[in-house]
Structures are given as C-alpha cells and as structure tokens.
C-alpha positions in Angstrom: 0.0 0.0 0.0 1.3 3.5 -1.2 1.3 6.3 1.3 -1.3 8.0 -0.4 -3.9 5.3 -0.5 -3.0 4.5 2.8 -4.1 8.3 3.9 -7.0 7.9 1.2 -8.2 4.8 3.2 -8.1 6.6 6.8 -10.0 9.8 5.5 -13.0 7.6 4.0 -12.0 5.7 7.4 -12.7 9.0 9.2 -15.6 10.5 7.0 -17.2 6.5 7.5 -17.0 6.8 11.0 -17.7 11.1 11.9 -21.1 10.3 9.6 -22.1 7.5 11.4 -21.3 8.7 14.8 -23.8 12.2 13.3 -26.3 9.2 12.3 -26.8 7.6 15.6 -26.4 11.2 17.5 -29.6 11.9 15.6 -31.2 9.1 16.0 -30.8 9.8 19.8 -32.0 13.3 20.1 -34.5 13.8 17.1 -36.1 10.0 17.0 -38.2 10.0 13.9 -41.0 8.5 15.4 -41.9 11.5 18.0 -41.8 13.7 14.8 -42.0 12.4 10.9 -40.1 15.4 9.8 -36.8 13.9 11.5 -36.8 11.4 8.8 -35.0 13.7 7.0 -32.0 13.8 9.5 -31.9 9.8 9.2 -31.9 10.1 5.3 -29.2 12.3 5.4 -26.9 10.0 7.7 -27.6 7.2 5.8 -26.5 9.2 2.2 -23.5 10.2 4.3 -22.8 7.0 5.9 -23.3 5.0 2.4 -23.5 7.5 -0.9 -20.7 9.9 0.1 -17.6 7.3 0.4 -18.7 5.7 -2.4 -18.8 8.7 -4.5 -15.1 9.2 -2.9 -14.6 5.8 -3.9 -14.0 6.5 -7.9 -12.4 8.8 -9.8 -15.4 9.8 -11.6 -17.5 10.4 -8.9 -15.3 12.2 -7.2 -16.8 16.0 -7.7 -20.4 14.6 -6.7 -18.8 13.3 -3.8 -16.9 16.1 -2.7 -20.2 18.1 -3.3 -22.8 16.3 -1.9 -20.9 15.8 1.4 -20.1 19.8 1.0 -23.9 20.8 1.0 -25.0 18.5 3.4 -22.8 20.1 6.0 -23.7 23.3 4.5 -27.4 22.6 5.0 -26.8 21.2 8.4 -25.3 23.7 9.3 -28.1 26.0 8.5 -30.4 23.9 10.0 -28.6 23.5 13.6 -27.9 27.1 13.9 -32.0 27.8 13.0 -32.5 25.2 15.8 -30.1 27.2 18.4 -31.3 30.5 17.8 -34.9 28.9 18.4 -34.0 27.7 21.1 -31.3 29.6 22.9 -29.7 28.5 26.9 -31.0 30.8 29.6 -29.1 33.0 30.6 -27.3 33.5 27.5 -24.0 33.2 28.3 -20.4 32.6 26.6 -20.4 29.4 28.0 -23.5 28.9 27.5 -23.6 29.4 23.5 -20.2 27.1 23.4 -22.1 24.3 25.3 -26.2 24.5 25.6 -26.5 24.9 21.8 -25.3 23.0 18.6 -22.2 24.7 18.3 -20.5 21.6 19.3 -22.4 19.4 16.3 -21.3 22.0 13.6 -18.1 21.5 14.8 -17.8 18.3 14.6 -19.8 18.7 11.1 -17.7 20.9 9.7 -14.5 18.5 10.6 -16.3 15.9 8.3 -16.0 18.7 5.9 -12.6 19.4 5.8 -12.2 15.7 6.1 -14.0 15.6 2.7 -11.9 18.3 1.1 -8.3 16.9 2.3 -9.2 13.8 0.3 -10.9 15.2 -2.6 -7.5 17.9 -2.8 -5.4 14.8 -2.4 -6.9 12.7 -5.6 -7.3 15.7 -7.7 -4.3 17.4 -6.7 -2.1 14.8 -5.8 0.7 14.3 -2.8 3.1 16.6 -3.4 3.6 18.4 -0.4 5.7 21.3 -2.6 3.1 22.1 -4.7 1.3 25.4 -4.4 -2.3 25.7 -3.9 -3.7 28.0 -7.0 -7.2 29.7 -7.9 -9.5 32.3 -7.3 -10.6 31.8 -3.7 -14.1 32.0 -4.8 -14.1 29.3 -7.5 -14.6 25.8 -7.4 -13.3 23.7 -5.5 -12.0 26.1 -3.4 -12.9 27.1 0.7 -14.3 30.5 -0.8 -16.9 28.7 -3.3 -18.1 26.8 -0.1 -18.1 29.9 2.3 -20.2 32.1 -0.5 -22.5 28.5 -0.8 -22.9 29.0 3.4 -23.9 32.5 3.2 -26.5 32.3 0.3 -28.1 29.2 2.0 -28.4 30.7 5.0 -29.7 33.8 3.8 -32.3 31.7 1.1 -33.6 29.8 4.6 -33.3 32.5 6.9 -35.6 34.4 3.9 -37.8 31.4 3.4 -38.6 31.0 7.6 -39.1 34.9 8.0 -41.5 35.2 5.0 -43.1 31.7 5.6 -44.8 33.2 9.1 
C-alpha cells in the first residue's frame, strides 16, 4: 500500500466513522417517530454513511462526492444554527452558546467537511507536499466557493422562515 492510498483509506476511514457517529447522535436526540419530519436527519446520515464514500470511492464520482458531502454540512449547518437561535440557553452566556446549543455538532460537522476536502484535494491534486495551492478563492473547488454557498443558504432559509410566518 502506497502512502497516499493508505491516507486515502483513513479519511473515508474517518468520514465513514464522523457520519455514522452524526447518524446515531440523531437518532438519539430527534427520533423519527416522535416527529415524521426527523426522517430527514436519518436520510441524510444514511446518504453520508453510504453514498458519500462511495462517491469518494471512484475517480469519476469524485466531484459529486466532494459536493454532496459539502452541501449536506452546508445545509446542516443551517439547520442547527435555525435550531439554536430557536432555542437559545438561559441566561445567554459565553459558555452557555459554546455548550447548551449546537455549536459543538457544527463543529464536529464541519471537521467531516474538511475531512471531505483533504481527500478530494489529495486525488485531484495529488501528494506533493511542494506544490502550491492555486485559484481564485471563490471558485470551485476552493474554501471561498463553499463559504459564498454557506452565506446564500443561509440567507435563502433565513428568507424562506421569515416570510413563511
């Protein structure tokens, strides 16, 4: 085994195992059976327990992986910070935003992002550790196209739950 599939096989390792670990977190707080609309969070796990590393998987499925994973931390992220600011700790303190709301779960979210991007950088851009990263910050496949994704989905469902009363 090459060095660079044995880091390819310990990030799917690590995306595998931060997806599941989200999965049966939700499945714990939000059981689909109180409330049908938490079907959605299972759905979600189970595309990003199964379909993501197999998009990762192959070469040619590769982008869709990199994407899909991207947007449904993007959207979960959204959706946990909706959930916070709905229901925010009393008294609203420092401590209190770090631990009594789902700042913790983005967290950990957003590491199965950048789990998703080391490996999608390291088959597209290979394992030269010399290289230079290039590109416009704000273009594909770069942090910037993500963070400009973040803000307009936030600002489409902050627009959609403000309008929608």
């Amino acid at each position: 085994m090459t060095a660079g599939s044995y880091v390819r096989s310990l990030c799917l390792a690590a995306l595998i195992v931060i997806a599941l670990g989200g999965l049966l977190l939700h499945l714990r707080i939000h059981p689909y059976g109180n409330n049908p609309s938490f079907l959605i969070n299972v759905v979600c796990g189970i595309i990003s327990v199964i379909v993501v590393p197999l998009l990762f998987l192959f070469k040619r499925t590769l982008h869709y992986g990199y994407v899909v994973n991207g947007f449904m931390v993007i959207v979960g992220t959204v959706t946990m910070a909706h959930f916070s600011l709905a229901h925010l700790p009393a008294p609203l303190t420092p401590a209190g935003i770090l631990l009594k709301t789902t700042f913790p779960d983005i967290l950990i979210l957003w590491g199965k992002f950048f789990i998703g991007k080391a490996l999608f950088d390291l088959e597209v851009f290979g394992y030269n550790r010399t290289a230079e990263k290039k590109g416009v910050s704000y273009r594909y496949p770069n942090l910037g196209w993500w963070f400009v994704h973040l803000i307009a989905a936030a600002a489409v469902y902050g627009a959609g739950h403000f309008l929608g009363k």
